[in-house]
N, CA, C and O atoms as a GROMACS GRO file, in nm:
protein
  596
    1UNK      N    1  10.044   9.575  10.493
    1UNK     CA    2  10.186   9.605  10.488
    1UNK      C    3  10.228   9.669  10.620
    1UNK      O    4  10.154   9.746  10.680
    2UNK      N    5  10.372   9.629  10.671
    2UNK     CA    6  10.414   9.702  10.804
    2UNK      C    7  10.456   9.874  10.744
    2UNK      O    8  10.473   9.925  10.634
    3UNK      N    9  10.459   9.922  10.892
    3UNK     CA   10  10.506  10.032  10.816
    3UNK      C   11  10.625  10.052  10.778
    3UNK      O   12  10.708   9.987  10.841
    4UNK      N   13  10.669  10.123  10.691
    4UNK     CA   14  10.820  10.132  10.635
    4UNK      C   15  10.938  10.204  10.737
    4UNK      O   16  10.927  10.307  10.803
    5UNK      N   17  11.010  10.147  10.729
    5UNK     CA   18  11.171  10.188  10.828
    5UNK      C   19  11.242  10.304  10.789
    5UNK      O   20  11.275  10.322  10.672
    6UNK      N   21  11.264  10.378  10.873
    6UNK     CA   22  11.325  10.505  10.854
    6UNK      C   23  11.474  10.474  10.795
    6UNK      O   24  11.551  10.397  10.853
    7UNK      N   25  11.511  10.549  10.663
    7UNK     CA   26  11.621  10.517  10.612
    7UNK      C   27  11.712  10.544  10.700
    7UNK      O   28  11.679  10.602  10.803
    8UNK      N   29  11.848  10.509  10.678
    8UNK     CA   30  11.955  10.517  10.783
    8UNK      C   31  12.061  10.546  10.673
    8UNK      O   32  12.022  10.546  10.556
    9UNK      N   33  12.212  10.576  10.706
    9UNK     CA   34  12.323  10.651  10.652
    9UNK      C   35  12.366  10.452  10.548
    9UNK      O   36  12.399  10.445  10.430
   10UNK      N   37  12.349  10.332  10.643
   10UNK     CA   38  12.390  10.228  10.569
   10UNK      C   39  12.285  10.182  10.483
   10UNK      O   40  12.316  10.065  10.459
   11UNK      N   41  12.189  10.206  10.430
   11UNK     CA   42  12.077  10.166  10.311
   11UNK      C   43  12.145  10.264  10.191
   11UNK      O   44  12.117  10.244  10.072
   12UNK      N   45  12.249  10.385  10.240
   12UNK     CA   46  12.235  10.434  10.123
   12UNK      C   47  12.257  10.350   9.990
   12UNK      O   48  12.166  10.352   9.907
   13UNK      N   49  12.378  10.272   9.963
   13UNK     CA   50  12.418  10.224   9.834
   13UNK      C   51  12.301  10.143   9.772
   13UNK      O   52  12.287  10.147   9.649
   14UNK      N   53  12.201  10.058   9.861
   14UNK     CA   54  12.145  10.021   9.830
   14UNK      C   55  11.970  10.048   9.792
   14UNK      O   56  11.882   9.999   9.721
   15UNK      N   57  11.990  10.176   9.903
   15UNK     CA   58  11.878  10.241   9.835
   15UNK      C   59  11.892  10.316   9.657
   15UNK      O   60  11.816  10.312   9.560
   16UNK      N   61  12.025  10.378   9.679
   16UNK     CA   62  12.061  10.455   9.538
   16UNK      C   63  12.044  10.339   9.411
   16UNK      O   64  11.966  10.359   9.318
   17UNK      N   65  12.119  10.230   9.420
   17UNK     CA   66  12.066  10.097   9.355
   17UNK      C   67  11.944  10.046   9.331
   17UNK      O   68  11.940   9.968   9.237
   18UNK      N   69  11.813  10.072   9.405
   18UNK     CA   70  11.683  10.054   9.386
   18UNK      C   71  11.644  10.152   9.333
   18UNK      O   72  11.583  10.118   9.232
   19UNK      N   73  11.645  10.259   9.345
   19UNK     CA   74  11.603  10.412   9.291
   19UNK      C   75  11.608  10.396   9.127
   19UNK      O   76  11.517  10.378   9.046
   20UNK      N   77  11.742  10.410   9.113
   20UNK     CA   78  11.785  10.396   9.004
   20UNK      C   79  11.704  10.264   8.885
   20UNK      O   80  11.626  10.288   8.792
   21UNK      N   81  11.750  10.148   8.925
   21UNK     CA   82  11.619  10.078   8.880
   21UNK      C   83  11.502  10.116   8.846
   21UNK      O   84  11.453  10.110   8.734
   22UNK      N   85  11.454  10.157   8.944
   22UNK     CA   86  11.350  10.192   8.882
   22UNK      C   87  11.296  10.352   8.786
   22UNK      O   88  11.187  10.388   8.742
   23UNK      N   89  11.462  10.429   8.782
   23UNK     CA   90  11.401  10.521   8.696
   23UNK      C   91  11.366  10.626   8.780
   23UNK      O   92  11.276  10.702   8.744
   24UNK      N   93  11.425  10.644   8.888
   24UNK     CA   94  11.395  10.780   8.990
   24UNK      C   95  11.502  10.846   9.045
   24UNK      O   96  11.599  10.771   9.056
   25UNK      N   97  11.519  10.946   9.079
   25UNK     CA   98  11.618  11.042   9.111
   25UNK      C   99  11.671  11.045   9.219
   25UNK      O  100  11.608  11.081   9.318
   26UNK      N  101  11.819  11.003   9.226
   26UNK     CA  102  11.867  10.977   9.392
   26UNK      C  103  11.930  11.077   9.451
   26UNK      O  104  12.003  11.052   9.547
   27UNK      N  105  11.914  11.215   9.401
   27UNK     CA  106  11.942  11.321   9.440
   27UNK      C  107  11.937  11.354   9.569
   27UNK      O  108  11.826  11.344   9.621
   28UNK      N  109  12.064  11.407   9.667
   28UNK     CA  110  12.015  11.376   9.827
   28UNK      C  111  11.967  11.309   9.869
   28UNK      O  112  11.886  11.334   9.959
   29UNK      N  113  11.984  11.227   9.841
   29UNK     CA  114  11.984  11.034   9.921
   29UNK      C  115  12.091  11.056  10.045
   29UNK      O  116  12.212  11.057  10.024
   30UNK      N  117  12.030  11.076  10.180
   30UNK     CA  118  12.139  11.107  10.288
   30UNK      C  119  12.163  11.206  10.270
   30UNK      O  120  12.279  11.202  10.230
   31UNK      N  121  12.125  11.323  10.272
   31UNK     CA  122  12.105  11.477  10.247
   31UNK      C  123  12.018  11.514  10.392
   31UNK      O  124  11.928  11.452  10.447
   32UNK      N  125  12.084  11.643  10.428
   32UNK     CA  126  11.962  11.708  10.542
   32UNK      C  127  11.845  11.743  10.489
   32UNK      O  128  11.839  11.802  10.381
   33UNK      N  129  11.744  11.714  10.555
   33UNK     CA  130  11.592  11.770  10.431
   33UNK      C  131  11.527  11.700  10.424
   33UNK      O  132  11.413  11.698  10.469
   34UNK      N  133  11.619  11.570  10.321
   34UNK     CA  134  11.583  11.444  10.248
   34UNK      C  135  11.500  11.344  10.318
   34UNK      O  136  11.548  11.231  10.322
   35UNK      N  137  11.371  11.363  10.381
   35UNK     CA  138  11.359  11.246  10.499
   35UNK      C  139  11.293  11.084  10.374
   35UNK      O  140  11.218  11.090  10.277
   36UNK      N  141  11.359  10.971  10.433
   36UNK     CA  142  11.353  10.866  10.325
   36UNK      C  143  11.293  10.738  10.429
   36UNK      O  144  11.354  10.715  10.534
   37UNK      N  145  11.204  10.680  10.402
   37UNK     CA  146  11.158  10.515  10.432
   37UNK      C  147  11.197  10.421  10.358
   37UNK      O  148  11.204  10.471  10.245
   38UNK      N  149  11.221  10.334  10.354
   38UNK     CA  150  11.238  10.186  10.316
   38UNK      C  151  11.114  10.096  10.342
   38UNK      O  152  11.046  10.121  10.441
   39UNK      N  153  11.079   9.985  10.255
   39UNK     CA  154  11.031   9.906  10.286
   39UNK      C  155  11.099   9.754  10.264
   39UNK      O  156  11.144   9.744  10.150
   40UNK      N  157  11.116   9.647  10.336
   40UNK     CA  158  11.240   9.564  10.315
   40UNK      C  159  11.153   9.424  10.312
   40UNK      O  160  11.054   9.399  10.381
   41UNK      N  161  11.206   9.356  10.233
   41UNK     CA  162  11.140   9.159  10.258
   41UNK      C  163  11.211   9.141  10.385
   41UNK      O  164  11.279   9.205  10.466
   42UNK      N  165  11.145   8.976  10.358
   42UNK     CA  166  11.253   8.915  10.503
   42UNK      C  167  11.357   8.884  10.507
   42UNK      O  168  11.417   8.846  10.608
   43UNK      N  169  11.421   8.900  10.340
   43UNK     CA  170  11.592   8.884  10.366
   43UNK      C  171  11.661   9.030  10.376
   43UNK      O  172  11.767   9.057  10.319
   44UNK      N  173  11.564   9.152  10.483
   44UNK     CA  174  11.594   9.251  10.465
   44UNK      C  175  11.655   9.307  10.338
   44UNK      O  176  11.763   9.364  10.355
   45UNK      N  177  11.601   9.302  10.194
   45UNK     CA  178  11.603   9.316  10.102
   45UNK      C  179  11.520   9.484  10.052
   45UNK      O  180  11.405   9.492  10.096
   46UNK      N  181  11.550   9.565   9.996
   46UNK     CA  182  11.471   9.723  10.005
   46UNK      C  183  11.369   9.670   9.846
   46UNK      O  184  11.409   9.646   9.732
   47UNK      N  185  11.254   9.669   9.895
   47UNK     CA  186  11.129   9.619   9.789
   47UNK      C  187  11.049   9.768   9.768
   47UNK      O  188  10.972   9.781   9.673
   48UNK      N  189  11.079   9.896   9.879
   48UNK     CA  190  10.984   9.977   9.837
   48UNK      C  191  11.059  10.127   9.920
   48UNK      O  192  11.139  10.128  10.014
   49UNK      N  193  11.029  10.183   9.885
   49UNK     CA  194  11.049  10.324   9.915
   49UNK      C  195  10.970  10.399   9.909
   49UNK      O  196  10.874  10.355   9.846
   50UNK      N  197  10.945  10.571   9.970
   50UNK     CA  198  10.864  10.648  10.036
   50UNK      C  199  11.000  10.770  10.058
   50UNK      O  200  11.116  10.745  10.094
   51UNK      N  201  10.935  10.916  10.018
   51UNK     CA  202  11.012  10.981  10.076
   51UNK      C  203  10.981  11.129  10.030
   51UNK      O  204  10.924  11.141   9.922
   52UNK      N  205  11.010  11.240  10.100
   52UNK     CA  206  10.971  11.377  10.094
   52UNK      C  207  11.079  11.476  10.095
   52UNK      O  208  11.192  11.453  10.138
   53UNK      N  209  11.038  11.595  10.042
   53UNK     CA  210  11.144  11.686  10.109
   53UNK      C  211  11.044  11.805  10.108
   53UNK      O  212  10.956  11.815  10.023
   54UNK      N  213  11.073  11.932  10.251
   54UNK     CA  214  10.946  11.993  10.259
   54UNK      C  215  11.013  12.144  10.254
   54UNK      O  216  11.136  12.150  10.264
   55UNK      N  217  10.940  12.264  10.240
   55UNK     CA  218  10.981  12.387  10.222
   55UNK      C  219  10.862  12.428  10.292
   55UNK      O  220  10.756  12.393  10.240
   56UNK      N  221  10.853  12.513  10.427
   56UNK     CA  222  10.744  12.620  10.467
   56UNK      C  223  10.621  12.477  10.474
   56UNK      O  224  10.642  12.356  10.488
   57UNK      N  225  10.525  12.535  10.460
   57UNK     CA  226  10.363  12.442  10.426
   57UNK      C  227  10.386  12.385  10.311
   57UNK      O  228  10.300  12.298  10.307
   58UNK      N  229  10.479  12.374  10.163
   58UNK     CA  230  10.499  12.321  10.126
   58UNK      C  231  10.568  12.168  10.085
   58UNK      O  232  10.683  12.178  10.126
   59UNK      N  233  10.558  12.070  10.041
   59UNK     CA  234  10.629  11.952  10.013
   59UNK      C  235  10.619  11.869   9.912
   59UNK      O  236  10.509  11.833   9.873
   60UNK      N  237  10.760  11.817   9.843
   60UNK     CA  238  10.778  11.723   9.737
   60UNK      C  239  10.823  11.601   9.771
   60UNK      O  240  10.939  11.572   9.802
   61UNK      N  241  10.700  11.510   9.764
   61UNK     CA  242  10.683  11.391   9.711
   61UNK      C  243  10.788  11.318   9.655
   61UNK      O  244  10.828  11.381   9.557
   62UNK      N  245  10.870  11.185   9.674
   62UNK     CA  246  10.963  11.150   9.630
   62UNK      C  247  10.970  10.996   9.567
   62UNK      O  248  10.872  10.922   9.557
   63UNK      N  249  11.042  10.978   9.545
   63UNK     CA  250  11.106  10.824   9.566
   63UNK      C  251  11.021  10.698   9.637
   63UNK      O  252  11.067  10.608   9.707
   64UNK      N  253  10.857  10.724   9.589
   64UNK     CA  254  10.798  10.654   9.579
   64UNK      C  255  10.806  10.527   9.496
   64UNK      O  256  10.789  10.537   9.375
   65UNK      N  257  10.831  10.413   9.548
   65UNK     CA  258  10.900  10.296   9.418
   65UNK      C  259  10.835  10.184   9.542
   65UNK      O  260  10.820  10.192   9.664
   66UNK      N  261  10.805  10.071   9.432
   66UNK     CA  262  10.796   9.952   9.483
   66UNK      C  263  10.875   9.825   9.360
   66UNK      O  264  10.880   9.851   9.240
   67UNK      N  265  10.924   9.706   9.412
   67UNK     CA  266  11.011   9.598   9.356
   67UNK      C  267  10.894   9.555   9.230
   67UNK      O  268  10.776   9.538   9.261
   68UNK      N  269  10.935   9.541   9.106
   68UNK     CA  270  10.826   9.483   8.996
   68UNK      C  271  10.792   9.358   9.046
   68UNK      O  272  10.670   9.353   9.031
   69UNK      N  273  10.832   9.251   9.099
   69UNK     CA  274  10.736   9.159   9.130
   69UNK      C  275  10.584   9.192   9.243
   69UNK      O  276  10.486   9.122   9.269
   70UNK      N  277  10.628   9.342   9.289
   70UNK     CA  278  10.532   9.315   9.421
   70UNK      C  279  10.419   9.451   9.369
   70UNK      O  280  10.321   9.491   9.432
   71UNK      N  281  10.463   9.492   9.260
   71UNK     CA  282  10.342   9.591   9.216
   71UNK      C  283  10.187   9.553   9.205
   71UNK      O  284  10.150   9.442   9.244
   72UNK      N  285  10.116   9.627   9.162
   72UNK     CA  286   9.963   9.591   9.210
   72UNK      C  287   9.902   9.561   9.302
   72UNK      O  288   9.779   9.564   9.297
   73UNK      N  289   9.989   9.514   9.442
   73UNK     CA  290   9.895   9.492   9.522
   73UNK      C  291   9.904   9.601   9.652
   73UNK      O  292   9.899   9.577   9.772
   74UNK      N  293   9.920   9.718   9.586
   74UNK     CA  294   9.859   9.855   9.683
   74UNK      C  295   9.980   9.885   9.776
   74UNK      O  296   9.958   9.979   9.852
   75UNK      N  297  10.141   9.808   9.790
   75UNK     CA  298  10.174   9.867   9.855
   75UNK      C  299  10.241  10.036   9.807
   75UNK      O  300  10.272  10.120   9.893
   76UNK      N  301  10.256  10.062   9.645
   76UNK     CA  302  10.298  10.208   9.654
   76UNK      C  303  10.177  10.323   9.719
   76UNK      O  304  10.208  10.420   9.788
   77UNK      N  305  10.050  10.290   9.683
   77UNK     CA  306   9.948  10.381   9.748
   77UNK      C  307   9.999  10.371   9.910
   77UNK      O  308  10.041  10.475   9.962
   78UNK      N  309   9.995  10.235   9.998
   78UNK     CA  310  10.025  10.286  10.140
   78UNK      C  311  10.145  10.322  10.150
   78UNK      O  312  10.150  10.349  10.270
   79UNK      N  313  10.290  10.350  10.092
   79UNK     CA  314  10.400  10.399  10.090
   79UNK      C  315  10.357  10.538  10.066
   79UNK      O  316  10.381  10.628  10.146
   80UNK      N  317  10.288  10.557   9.943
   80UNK     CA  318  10.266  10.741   9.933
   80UNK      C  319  10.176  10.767  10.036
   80UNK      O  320  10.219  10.859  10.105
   81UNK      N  321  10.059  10.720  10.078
   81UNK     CA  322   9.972  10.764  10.228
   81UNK      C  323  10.069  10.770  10.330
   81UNK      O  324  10.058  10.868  10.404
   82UNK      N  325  10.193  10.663  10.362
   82UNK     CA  326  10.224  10.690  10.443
   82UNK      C  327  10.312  10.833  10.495
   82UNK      O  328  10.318  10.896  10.601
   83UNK      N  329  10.379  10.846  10.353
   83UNK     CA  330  10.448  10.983  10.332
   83UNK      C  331  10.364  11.107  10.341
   83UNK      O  332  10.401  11.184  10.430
   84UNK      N  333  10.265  11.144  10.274
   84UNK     CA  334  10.128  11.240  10.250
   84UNK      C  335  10.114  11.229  10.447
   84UNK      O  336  10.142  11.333  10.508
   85UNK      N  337  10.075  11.115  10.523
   85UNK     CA  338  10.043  11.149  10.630
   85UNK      C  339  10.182  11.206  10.696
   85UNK      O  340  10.159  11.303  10.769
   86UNK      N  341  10.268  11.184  10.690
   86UNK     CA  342  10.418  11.241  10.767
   86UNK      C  343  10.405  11.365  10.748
   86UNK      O  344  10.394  11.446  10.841
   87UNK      N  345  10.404  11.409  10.575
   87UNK     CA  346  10.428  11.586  10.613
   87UNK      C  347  10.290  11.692  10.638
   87UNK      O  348  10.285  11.815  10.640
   88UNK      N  349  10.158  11.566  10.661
   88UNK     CA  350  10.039  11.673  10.707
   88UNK      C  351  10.073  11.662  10.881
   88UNK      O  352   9.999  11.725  10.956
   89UNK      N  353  10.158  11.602  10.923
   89UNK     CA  354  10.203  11.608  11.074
   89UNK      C  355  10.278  11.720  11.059
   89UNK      O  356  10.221  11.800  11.133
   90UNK      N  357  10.383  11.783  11.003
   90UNK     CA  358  10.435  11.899  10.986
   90UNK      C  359  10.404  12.000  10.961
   90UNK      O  360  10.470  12.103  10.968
   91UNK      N  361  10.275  11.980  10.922
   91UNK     CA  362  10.169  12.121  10.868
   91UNK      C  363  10.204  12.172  10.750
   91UNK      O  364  10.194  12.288  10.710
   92UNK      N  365  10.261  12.036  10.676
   92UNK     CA  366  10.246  12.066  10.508
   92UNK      C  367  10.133  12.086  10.461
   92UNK      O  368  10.052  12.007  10.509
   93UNK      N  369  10.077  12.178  10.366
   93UNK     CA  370   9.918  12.208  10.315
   93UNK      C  371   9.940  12.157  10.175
   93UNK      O  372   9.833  12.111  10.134
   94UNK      N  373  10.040  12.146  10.082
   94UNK     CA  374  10.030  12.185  10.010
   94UNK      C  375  10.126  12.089   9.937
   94UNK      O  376  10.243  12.113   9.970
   95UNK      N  377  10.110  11.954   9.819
   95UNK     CA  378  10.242  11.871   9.841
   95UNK      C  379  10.261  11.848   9.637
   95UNK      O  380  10.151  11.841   9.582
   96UNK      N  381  10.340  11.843   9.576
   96UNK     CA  382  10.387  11.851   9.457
   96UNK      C  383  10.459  11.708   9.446
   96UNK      O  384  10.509  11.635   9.532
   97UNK      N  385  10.447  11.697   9.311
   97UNK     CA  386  10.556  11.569   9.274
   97UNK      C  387  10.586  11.536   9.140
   97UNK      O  388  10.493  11.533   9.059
   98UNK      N  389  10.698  11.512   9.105
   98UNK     CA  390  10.725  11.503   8.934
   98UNK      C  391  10.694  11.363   8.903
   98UNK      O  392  10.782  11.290   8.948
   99UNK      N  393  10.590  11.292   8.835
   99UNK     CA  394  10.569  11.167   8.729
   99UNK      C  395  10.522  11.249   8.590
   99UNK      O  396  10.451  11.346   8.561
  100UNK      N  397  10.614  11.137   8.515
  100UNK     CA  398  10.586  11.175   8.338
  100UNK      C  399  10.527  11.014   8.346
  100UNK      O  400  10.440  10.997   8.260
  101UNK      N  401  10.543  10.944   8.393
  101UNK     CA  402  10.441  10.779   8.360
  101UNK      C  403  10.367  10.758   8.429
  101UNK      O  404  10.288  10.678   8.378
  102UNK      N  405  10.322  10.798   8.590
  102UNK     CA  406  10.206  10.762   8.652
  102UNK      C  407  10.134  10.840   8.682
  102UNK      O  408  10.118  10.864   8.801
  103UNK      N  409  10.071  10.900   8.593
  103UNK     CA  410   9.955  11.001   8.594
  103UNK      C  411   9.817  10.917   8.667
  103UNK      O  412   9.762  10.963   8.767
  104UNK      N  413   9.779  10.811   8.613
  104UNK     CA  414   9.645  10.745   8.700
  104UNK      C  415   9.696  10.710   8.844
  104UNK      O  416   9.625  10.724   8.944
  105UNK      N  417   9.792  10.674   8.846
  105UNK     CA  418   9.831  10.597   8.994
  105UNK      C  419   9.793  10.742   9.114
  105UNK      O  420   9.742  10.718   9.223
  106UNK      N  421   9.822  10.863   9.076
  106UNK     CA  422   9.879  11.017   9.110
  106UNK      C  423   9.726  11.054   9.145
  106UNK      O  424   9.696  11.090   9.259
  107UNK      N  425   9.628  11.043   9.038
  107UNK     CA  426   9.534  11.107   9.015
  107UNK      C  427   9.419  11.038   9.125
  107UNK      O  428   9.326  11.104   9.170
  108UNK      N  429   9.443  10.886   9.162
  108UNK     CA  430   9.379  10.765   9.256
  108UNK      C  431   9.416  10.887   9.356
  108UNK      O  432   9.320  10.948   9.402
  109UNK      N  433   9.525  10.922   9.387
  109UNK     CA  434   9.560  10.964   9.522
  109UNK      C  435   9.526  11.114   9.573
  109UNK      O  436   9.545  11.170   9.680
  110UNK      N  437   9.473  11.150   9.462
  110UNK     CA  438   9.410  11.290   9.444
  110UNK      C  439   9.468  11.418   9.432
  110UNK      O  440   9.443  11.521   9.495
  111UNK      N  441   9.567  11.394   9.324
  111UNK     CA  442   9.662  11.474   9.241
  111UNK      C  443   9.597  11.488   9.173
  111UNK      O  444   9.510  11.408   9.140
  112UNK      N  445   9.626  11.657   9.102
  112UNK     CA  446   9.598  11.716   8.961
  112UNK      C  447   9.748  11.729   8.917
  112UNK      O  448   9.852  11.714   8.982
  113UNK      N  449   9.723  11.769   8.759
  113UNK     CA  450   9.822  11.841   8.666
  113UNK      C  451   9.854  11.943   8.719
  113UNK      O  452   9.755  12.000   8.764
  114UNK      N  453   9.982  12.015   8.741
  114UNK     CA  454  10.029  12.141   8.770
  114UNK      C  455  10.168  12.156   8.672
  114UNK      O  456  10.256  12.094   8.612
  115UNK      N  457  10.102  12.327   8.716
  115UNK     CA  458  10.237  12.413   8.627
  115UNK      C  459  10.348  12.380   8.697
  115UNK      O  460  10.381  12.400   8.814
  116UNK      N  461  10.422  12.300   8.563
  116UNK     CA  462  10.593  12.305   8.619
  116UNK      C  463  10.668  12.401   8.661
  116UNK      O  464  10.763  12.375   8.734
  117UNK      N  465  10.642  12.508   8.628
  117UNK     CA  466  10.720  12.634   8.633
  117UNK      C  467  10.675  12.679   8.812
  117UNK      O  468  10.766  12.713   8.888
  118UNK      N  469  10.536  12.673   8.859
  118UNK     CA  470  10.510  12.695   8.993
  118UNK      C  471  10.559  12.609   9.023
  118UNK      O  472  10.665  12.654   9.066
  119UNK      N  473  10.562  12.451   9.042
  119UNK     CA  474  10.640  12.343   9.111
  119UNK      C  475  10.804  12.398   9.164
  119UNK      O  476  10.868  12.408   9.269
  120UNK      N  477  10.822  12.424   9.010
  120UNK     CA  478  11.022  12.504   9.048
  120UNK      C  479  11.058  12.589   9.137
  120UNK      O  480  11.153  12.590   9.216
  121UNK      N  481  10.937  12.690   9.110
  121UNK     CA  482  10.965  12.803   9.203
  121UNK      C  483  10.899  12.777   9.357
  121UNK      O  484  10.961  12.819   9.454
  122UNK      N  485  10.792  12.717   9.372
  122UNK     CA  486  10.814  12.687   9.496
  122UNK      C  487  10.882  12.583   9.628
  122UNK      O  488  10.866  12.580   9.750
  123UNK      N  489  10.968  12.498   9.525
  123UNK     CA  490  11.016  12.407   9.567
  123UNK      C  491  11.144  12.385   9.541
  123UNK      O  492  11.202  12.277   9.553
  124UNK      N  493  11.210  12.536   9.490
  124UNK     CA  494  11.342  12.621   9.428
  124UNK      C  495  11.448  12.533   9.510
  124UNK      O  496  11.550  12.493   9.454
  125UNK      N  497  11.416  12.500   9.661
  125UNK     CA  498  11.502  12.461   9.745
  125UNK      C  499  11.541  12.310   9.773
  125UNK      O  500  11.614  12.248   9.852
  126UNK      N  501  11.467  12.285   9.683
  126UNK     CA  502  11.479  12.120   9.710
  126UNK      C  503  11.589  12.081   9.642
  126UNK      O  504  11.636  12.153   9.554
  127UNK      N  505  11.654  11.935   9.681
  127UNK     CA  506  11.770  11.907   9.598
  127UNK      C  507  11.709  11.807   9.494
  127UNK      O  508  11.794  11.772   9.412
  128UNK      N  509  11.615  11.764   9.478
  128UNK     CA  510  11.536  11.710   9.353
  128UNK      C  511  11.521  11.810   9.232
  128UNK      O  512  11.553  11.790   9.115
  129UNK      N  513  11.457  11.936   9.293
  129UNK     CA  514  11.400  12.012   9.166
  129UNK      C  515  11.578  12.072   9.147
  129UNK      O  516  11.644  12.038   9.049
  130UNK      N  517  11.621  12.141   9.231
  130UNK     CA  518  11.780  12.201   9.171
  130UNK      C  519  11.885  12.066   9.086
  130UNK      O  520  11.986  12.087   9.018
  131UNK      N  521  11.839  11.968   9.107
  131UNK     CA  522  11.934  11.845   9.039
  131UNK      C  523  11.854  11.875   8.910
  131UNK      O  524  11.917  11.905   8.809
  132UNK      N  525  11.697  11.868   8.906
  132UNK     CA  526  11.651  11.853   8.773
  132UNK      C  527  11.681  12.000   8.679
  132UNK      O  528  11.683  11.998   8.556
  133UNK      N  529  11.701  12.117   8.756
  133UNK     CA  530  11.749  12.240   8.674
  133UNK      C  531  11.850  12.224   8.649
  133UNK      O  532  11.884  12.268   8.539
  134UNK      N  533  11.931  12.168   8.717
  134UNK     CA  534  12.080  12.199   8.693
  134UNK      C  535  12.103  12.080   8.566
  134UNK      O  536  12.195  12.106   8.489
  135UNK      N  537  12.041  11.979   8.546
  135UNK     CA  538  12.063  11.847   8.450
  135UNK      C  539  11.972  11.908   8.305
  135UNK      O  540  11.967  11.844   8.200
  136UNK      N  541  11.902  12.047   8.326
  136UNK     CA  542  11.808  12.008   8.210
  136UNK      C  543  11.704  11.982   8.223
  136UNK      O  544  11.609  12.034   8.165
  137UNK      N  545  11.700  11.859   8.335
  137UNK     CA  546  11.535  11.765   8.267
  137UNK      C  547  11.444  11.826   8.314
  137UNK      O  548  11.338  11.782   8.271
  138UNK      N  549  11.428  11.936   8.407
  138UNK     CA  550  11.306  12.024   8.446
  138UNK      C  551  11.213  11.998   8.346
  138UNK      O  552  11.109  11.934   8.361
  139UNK      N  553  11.267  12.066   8.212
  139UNK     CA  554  11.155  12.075   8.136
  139UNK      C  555  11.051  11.963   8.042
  139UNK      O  556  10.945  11.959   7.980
  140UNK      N  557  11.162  11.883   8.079
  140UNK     CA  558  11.082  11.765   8.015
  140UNK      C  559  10.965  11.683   8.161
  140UNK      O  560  10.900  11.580   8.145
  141UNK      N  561  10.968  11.727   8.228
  141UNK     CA  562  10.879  11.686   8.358
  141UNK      C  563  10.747  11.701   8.373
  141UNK      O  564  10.691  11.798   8.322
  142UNK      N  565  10.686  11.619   8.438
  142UNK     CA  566  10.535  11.648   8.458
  142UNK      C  567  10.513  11.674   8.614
  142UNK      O  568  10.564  11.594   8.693
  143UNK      N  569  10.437  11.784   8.665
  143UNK     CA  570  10.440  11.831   8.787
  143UNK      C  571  10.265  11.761   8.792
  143UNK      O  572  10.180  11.748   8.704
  144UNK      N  573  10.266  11.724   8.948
  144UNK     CA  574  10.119  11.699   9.010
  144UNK      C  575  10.151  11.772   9.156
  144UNK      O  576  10.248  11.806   9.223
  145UNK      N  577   9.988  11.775   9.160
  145UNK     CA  578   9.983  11.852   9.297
  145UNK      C  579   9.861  11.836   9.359
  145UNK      O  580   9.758  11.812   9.295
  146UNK      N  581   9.866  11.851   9.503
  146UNK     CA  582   9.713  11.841   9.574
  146UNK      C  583   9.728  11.855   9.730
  146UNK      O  584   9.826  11.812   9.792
  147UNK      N  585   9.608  11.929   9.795
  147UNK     CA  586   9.637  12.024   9.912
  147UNK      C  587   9.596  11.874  10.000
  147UNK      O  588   9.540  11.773   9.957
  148UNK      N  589   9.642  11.900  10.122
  148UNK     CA  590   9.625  11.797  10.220
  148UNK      C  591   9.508  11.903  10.294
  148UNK      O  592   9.483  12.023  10.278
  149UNK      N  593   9.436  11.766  10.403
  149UNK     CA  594   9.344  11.851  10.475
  149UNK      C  595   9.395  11.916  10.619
  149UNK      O  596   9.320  11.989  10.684
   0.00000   0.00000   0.00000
């Protein structure tokens, strides 16, 4: 897979449109913070996404998605490596992420289970976790986590 394209201010509608599809949170989509990749076919079409938002040595994991025809063949693992490697360039140690359905995919990548309640509070600042307090769904969430080297 090439590597994925740095989102830009014109992918938004259509990134928010893929997100959504698939069931993920477009919270600060084009937000300061928000840093977002794309991955596109050749009819420049958005098939995959990648994306972070970071606090201190901390960072949350995002908007990891790939198109249902193109699943299984490994490009969400190099979309999340590629992200995981971006914020250990920043001297993130330390990186979190909310799935309630892909616990094995999470766990390949060398995520554990974590307390939701530490996820919140250390990542208080993000506009993912404040969208999910402010909506409620905090609590229905599953937090993962795992230190970079």
């Amino acid at each position: 897979m090439k590597a994925p394209l740095p989102f830009s201010r014109g992918d938004r509608f259509e990134l928010t449109e893929f997100l959504k599809a698939s069931d993920l949170t477009t919270s600060g989509i084009g937000e300061p913070g928000v840093r977002l990749w794309i991955d596109v076919d050749s009819d420049g079409r958005i098939v995959g996404s990648t994306g972070y938002e970071s606090v201190g040595t901390s960072g949350l994991l995002r908007s990891v998605a790939v198109a249902p025809p193109l699943r299984g063949e490994g490009r969400g693992t190099e979309l999340a490596r590629f992200a995981l490697s971006e914020m250990a360039s920043l001297d993130v140690r330390r990186v979190w992420l909310f799935s309630r359905r892909s616990g094995p995919f999470w766990e390949g990548l060398g995520f554990e289970p974590a307390d939701i309640d530490e996820l919140a509070d250390v990542m208080a600042d993000t506009h993912q976790v404040r969208a999910f307090a402010a909506s409620g769904q905090l609590r229905y969430e599953t937090a993962w986590s795992r230190t970079l080297p």
